[in-house]
N, CA, C and O atoms as a printed pandas DataFrame, in Angstrom:
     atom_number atom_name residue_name chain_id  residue_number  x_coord  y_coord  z_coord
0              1         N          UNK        A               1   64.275 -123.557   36.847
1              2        CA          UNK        A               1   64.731 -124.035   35.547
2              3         C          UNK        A               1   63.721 -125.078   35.072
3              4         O          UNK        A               1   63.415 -125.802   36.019
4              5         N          UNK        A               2   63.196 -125.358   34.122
5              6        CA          UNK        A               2   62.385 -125.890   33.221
6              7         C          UNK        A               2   63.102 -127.079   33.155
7              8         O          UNK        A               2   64.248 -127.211   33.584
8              9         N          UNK        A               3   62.284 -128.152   32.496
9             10        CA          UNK        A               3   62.580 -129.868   32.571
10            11         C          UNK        A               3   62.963 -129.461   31.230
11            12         O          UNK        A               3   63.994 -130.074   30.955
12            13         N          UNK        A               4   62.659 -128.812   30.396
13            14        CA          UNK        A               4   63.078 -129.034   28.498
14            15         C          UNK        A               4   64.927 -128.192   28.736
15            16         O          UNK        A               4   65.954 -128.752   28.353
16            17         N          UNK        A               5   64.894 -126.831   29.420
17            18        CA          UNK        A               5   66.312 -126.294   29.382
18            19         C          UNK        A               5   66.669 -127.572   30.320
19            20         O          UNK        A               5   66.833 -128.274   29.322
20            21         N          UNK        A               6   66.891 -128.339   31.227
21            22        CA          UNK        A               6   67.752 -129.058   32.109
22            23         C          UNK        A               6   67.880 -130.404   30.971
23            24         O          UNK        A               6   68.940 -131.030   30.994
24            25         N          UNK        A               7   67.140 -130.699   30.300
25            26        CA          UNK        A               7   67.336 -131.279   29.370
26            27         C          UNK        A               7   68.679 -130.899   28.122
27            28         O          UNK        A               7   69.664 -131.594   27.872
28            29         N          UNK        A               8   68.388 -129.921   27.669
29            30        CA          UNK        A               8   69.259 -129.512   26.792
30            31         C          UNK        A               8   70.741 -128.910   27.412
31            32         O          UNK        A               8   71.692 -128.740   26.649
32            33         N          UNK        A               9   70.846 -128.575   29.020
33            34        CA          UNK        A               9   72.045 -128.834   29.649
34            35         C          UNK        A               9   72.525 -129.861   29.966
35            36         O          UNK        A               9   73.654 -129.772   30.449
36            37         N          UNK        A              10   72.130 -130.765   29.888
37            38        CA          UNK        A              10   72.068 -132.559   30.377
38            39         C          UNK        A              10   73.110 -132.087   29.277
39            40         O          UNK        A              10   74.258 -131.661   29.405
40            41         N          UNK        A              11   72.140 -132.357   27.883
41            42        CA          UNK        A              11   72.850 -133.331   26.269
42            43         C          UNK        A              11   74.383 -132.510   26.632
43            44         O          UNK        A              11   75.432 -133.056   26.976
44            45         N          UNK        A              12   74.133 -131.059   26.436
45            46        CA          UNK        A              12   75.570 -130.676   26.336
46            47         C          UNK        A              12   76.449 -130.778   26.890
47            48         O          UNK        A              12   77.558 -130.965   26.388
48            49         N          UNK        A              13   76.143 -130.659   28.420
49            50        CA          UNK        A              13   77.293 -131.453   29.206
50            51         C          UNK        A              13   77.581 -132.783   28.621
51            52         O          UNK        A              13   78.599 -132.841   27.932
52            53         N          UNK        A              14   76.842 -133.920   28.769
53            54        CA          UNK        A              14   77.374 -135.056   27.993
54            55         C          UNK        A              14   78.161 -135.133   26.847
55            56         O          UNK        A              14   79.120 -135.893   26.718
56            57         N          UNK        A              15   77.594 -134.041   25.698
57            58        CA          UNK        A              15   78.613 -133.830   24.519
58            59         C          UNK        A              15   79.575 -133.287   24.404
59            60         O          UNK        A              15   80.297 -133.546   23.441
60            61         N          UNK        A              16   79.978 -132.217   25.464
61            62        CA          UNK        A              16   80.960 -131.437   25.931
62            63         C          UNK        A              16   81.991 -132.359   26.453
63            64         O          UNK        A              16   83.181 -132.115   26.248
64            65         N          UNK        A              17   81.575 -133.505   27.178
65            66        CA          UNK        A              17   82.541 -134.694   27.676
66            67         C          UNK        A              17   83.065 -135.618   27.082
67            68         O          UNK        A              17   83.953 -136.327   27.555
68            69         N          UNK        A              18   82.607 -135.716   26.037
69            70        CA          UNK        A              18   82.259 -137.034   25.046
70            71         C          UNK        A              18   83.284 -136.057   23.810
71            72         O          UNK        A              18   83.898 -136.662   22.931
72            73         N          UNK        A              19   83.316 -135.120   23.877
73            74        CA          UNK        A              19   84.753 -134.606   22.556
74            75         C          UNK        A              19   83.796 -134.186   21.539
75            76         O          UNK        A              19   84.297 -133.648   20.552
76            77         N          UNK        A              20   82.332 -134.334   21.566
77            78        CA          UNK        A              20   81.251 -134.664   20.630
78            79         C          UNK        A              20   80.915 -132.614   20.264
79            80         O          UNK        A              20   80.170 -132.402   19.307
80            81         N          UNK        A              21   81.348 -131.623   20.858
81            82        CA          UNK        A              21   80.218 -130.433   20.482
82            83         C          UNK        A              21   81.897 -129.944   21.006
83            84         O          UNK        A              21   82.827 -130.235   21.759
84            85         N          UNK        A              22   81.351 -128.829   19.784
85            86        CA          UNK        A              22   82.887 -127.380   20.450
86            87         C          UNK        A              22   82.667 -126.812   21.317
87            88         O          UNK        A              22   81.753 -127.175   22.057
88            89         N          UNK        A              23   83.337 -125.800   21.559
89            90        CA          UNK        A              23   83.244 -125.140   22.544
90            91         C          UNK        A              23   81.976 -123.898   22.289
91            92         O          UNK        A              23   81.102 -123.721   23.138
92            93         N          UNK        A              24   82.040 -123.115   21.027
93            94        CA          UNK        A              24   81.195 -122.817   20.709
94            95         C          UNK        A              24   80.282 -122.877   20.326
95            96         O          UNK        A              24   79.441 -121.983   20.230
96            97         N          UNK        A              25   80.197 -124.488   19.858
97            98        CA          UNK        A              25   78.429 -124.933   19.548
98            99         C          UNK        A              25   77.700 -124.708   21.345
99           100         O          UNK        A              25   76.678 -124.049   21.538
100          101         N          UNK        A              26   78.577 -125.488   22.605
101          102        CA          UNK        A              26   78.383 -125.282   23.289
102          103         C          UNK        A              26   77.706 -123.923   23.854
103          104         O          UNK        A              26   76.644 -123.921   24.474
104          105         N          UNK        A              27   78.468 -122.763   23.553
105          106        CA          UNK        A              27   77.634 -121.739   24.123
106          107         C          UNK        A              27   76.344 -121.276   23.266
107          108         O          UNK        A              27   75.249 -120.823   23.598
108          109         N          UNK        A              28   76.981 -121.602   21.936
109          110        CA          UNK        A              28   75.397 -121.097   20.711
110          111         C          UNK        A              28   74.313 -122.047   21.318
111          112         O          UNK        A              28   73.150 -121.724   21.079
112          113         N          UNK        A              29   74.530 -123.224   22.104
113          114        CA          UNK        A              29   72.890 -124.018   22.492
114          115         C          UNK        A              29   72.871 -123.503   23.409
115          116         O          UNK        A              29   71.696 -123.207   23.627
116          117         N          UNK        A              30   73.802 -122.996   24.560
117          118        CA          UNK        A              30   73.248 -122.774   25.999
118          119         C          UNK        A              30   72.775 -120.923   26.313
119          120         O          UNK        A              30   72.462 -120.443   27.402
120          121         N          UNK        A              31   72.854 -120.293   25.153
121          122        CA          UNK        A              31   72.752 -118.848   25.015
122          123         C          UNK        A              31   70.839 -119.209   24.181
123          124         O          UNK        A              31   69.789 -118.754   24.633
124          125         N          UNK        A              32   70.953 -119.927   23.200
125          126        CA          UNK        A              32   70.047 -120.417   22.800
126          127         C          UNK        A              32   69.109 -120.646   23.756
127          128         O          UNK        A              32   67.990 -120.468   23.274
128          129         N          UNK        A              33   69.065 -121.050   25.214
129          130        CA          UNK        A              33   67.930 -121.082   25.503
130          131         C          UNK        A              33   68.021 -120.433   26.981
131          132         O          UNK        A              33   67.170 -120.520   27.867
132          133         N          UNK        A              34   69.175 -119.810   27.022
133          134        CA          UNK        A              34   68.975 -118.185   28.058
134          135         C          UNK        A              34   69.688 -118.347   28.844
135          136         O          UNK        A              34   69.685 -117.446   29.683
136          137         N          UNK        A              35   70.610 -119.401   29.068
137          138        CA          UNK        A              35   71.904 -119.583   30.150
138          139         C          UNK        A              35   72.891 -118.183   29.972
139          140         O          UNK        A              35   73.456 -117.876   28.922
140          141         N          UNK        A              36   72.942 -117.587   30.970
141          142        CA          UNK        A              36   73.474 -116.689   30.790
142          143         C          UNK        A              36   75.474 -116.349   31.263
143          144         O          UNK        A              36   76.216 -115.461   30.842
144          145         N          UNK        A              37   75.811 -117.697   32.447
145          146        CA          UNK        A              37   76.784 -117.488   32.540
146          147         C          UNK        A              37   76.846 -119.666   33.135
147          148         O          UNK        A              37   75.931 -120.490   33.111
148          149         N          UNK        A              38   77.907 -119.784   33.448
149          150        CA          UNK        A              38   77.938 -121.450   34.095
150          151         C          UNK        A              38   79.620 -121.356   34.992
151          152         O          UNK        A              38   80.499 -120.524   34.764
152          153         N          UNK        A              39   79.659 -122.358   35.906
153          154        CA          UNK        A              39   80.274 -122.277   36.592
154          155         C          UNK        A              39   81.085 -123.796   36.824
155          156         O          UNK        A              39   80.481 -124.449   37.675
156          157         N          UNK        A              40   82.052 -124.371   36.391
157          158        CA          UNK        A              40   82.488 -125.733   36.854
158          159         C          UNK        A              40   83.135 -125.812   38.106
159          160         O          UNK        A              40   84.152 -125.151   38.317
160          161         N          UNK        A              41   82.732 -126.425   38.805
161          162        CA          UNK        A              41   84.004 -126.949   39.612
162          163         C          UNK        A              41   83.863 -128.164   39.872
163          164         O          UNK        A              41   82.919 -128.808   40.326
164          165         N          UNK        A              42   85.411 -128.568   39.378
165          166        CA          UNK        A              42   86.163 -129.373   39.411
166          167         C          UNK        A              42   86.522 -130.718   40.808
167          168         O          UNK        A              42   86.678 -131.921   40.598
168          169         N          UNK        A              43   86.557 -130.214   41.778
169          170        CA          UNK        A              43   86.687 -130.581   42.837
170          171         C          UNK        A              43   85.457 -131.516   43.313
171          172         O          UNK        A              43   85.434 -132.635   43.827
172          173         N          UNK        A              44   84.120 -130.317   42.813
173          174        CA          UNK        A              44   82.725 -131.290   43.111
174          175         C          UNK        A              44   82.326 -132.205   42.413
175          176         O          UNK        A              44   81.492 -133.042   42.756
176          177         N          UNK        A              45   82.956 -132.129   41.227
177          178        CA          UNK        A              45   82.684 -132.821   39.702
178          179         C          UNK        A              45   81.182 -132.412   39.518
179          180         O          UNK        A              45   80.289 -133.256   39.452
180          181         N          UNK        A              46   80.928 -130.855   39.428
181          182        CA          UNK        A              46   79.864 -130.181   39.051
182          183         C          UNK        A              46   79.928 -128.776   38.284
183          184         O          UNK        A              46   80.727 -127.849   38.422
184          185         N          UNK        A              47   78.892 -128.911   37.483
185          186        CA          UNK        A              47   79.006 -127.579   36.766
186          187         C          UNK        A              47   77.370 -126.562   36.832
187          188         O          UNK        A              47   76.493 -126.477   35.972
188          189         N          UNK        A              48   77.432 -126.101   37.801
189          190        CA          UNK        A              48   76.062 -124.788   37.827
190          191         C          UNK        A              48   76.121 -124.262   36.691
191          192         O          UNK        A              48   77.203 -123.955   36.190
192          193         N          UNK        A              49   74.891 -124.056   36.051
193          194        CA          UNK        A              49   74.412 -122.816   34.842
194          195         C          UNK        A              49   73.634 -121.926   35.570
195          196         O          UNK        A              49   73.165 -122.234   36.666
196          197         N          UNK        A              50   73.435 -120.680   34.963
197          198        CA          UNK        A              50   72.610 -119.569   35.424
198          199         C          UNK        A              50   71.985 -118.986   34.332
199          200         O          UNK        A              50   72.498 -118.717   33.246
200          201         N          UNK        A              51   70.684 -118.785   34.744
201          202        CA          UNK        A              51   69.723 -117.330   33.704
202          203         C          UNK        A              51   69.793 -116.501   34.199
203          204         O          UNK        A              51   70.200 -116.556   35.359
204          205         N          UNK        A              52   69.378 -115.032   33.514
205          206        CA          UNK        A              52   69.860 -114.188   34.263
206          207         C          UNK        A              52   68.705 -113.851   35.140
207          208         O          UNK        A              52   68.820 -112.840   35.834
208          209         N          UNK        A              53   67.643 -114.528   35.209
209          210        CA          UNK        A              53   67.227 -114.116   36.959
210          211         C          UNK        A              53   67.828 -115.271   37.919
211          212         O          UNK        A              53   66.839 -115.716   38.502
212          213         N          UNK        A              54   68.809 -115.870   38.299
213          214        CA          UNK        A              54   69.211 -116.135   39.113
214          215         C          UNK        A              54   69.009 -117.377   39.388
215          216         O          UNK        A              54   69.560 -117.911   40.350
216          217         N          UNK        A              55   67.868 -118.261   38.267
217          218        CA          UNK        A              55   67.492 -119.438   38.473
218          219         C          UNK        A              55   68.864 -120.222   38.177
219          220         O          UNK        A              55   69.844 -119.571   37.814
220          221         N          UNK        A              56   68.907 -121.018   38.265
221          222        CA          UNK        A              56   70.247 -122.204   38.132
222          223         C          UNK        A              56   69.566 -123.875   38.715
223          224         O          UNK        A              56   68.657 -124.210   39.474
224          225         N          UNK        A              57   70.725 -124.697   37.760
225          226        CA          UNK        A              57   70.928 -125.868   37.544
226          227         C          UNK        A              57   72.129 -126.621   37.782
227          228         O          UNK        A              57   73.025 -126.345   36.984
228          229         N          UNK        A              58   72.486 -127.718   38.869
229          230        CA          UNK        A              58   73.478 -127.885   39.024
230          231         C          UNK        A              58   73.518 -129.465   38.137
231          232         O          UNK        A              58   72.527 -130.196   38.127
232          233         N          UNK        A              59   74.785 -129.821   37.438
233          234        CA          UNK        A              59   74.121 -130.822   36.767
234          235         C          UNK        A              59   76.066 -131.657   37.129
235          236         O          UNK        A              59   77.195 -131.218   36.906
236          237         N          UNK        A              60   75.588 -132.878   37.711
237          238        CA          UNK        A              60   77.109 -134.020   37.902
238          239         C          UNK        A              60   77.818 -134.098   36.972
239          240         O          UNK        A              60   77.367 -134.526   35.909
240          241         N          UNK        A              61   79.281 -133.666   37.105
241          242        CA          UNK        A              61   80.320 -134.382   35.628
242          243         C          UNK        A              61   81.111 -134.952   36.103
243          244         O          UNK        A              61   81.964 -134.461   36.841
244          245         N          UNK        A              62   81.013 -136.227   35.769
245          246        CA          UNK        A              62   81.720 -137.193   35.823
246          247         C          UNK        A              62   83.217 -137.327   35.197
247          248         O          UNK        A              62   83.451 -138.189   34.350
248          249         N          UNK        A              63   84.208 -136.437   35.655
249          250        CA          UNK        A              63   85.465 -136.340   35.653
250          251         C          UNK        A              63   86.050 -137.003   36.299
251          252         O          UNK        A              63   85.406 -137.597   37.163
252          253         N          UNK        A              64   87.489 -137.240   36.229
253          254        CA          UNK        A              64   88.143 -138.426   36.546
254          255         C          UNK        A              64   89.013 -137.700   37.803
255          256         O          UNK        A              64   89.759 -136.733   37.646
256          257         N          UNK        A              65   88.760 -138.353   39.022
257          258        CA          UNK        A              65   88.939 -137.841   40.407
258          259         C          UNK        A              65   90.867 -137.468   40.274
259          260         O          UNK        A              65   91.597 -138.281   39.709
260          261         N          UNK        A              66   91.165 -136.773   40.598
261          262        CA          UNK        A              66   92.461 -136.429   41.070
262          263         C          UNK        A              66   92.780 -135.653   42.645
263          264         O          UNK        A              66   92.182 -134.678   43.100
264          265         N          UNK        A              67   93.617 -136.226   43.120
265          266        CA          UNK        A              67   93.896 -135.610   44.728
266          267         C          UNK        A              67   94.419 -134.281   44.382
267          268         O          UNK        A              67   95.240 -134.081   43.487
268          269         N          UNK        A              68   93.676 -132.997   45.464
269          270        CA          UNK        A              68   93.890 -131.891   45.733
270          271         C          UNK        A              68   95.488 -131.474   46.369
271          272         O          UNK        A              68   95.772 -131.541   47.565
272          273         N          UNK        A              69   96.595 -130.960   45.088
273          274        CA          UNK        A              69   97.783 -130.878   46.118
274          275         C          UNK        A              69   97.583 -130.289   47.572
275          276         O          UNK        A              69   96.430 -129.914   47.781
276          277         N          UNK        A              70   98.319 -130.159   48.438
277          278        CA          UNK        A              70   98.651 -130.147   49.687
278          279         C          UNK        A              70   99.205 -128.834   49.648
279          280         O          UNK        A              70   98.771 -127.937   50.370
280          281         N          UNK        A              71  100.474 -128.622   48.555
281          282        CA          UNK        A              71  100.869 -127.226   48.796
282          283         C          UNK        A              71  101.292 -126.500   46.954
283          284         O          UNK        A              71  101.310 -127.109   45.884
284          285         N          UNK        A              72  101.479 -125.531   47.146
285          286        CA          UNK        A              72  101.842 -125.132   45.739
286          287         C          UNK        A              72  103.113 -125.276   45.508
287          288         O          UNK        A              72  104.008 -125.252   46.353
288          289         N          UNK        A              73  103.229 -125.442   44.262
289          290        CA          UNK        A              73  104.443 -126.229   43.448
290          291         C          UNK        A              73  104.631 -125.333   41.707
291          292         O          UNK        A              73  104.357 -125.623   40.542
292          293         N          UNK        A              74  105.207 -124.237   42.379
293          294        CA          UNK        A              74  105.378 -123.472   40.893
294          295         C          UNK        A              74  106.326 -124.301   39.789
295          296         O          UNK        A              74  106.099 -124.310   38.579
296          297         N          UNK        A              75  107.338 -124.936   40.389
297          298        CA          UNK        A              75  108.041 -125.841   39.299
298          299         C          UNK        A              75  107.010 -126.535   38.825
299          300         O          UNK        A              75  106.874 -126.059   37.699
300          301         N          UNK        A              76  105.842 -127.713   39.020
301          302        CA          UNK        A              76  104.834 -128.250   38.836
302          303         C          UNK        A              76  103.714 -127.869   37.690
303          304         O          UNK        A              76  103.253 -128.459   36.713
304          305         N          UNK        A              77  103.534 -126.719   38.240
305          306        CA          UNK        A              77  102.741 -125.842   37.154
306          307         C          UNK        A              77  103.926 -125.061   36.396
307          308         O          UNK        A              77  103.645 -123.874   36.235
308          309         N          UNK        A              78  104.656 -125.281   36.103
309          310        CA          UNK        A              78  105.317 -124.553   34.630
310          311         C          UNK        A              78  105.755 -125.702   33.863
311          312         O          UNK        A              78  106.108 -125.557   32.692
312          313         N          UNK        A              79  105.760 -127.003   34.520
313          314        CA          UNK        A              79  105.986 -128.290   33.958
314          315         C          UNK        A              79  104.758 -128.877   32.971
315          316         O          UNK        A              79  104.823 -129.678   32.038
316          317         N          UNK        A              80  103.473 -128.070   33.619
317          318        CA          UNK        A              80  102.658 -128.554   33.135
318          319         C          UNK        A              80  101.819 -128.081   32.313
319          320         O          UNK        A              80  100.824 -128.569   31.777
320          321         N          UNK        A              81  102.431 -126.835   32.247
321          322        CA          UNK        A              81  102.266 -125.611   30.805
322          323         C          UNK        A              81  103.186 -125.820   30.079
323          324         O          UNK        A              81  103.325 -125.158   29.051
């Protein structure tokens, strides 16, 4: 991955966090310069992008830590839909 695309995944993640870019400006910049699919997880507070040869970028998001339940709780999740 190139220093100018890890750049322009930087901004959007940041603006993506910040309430600042939609969801679809989001993909019109990251299609824009050949990201072809991205991956969050949550848990790592990370989000991988991919081109489609396979290159990738893992870039830190700074989300706000929450503990991993222990067990599933369907009352929980329909509470929270």
């Amino acid at each position: 991955m190139n220093a100018e695309n890890t750049q322009v995944i930087q901004q959007c993640t940041r603006e993506a966090l910040a309430g600042e870019l939609t969801f679809p400006e989001i993909l019109g910049k990251l299609a824009h310069i050949g990201i072809e699919r991205y991956h969050a997880d949550y848990s790592r507070q990370e989000i991988t992008y991919y081109l489609p040869d396979g290159d990738s970028v893992v870039i830190a998001t700074p989300h706000p830590s929450h503990p991993t339940a222990t067990e599933f709780s369907a009352p929980a999740v329909e509470a929270a839909v």
